[in-house]
C-alpha positions, 0 to 999 in steps of 0.5 A: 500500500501507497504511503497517501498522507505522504504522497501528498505532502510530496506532489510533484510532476505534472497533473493528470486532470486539469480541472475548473476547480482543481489539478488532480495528480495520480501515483505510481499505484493509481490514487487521485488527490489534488494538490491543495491542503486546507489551513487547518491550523487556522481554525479556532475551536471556538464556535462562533454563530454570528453569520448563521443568517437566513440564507444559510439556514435555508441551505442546510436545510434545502441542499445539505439535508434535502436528502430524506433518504440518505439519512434513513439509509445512514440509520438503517446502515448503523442499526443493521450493524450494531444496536443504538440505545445507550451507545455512544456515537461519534459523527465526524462532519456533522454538517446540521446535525440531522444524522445525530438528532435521529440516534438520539431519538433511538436513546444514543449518546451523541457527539459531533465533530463539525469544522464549519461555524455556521453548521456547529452552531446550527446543530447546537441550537436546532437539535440540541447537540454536544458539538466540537469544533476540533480535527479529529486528529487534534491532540485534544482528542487523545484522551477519548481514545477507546471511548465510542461504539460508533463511529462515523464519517458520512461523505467526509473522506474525500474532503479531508487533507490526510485520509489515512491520518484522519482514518487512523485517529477515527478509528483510534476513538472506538472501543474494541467491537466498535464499528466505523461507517464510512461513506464516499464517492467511489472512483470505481463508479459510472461518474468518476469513470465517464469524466476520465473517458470525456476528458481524454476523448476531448483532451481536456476541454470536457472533464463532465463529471471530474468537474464535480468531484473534485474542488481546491475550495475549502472543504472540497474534494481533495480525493477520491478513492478506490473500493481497494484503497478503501479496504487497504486503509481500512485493514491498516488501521486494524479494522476488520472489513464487515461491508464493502460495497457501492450503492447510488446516492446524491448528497444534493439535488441534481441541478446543482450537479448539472450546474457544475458540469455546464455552467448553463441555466438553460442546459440545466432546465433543458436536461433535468426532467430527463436526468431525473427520469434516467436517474430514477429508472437506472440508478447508477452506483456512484458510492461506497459504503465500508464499515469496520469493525475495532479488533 
């Protein structure tokens, strides 16, 4: 296996992809990442809600939760597994909490992890949530080592800057017979693959999908893995591997998908009734979803 926190610390050569929105570079070994870091150092632990405004309230409830059936799948998947009354669960990048909010419904004990001011202070106050705004690979979280029975990371791996790091300190913080749930986009998929084949068809002018999977902004995209990284990594970290699979889901509403790739309105309302129709009759395995258990 690939040393990938070090990889990326070393980029050099040239990208493989250039992107509206990022340089993705490829290993010897095949793993794709992007050469950009968040400063997290930068970040206070501090939460501060002063520019939780309207807007961004809307936001989190319309695009961010505007899934109901991811998070019934994200419950099920944790029940399927494990049980949930008086366990102690750890959601790292909780976003508004709503994933949280539902296991204390069913008698857990919750904490979250939440970088973003806006959505910290939105979890504290709508839902009631113990949240820290700390990386999981802070110090600060030594001392909660062996302290939960789930723990999970709900469309957080590809955002991070070190996934095996963030990993490592995930999977660190669960009692032995605990189980880590991750979720991710999978490089293995239909949209993944197909924005490699349109990039090299039209060398370069059309990435398609690529566009969207993959952002130097903060808290973007910075890798994508692989079903076999996946499992490598999570051996690595001495879990054993309980389920490895992909599946079809959408974080967000398709037009904001296809907003990305054209970066048209009228492309965009042209096509989506058919997307959605397409999309509905066939879903496409976008996703993985790998949970592990602490030995």
């Amino acid at each position: 296996m690939e040393n990938i926190d070090e990889l990326k610390r070393s980029t050099s050569g040239l990208p493989k992809y250039r992107l509206s929105n990022a340089n993705v570079f490829v290993s010897p070994g095949g793993y794709h990442f992007i050469d950009h870091l968040d400063p997290q150092q930068a970040i206070s632990p501090q939460i501060d809600g002063s520019r939780l405004t309207n807007e961004e309230i809307v936001y989190i409830e319309k695009s961010l939760q505007s899934n109901p059936e991811r998070l019934e799948n994200q419950v099920n998947t944790v029940k399927k597994h494990t049980l949930v009354k008086n366990k102690k669960v750890l959601d790292i990048g909780c976003g508004g909490g709503l994933f949280l909010s539902k296991l204390n419904q069913d008698g857990a004990v919750t904490t979250g992890i939440e970088l973003s001011d806006t959505r910290a202070h939105y979890a504290k106050t709508k839902h009631g949530l113990d949240i820290v705004k700390r990386p999981i690979e802070a110090d600060y979280w030594q001392e909660y080592h062996g302290s939960f029975d789930i723990v999970t990371l709900w469309d957080v791996i590809e955002h991070v800057n070190f996934p095996f790091s963030t990993l490592q300190s995930a999977a660190n913080m669960l009692k032995s017979g605990g189980i880590l749930l991750i979720d991710t986009p999978c490089r293995d998929g239909f949209y993944h693959r197909m924005g490699e084949f349109t990039y090299w068809l039209s060398r370069g002018r059309y990435p398609t999908f690529l566009n969207t999977m993959y952002s130097s902004h903060m808290f973007g995209h910075k890798q994508i893995l692989s079903l076999s990284e996946m499992r490598e990594m999570l051996e690595a970290v001495g879990l054993e591997l309980m389920e490895l699979r992909k599946f079809h889901e959408l974080s967000f509403p398709y037009n904001f998908y296809l907003k990305k790739m054209f970066k048209s309105d009228l492309i965009v309302k042209l096509i989506l009734p058919v997307v959605h129709v397409i999309l509905t009759l066939f879903p496409i395995r976008n996703k993985m979803l790998a949970v592990g258990r602490k030995k």
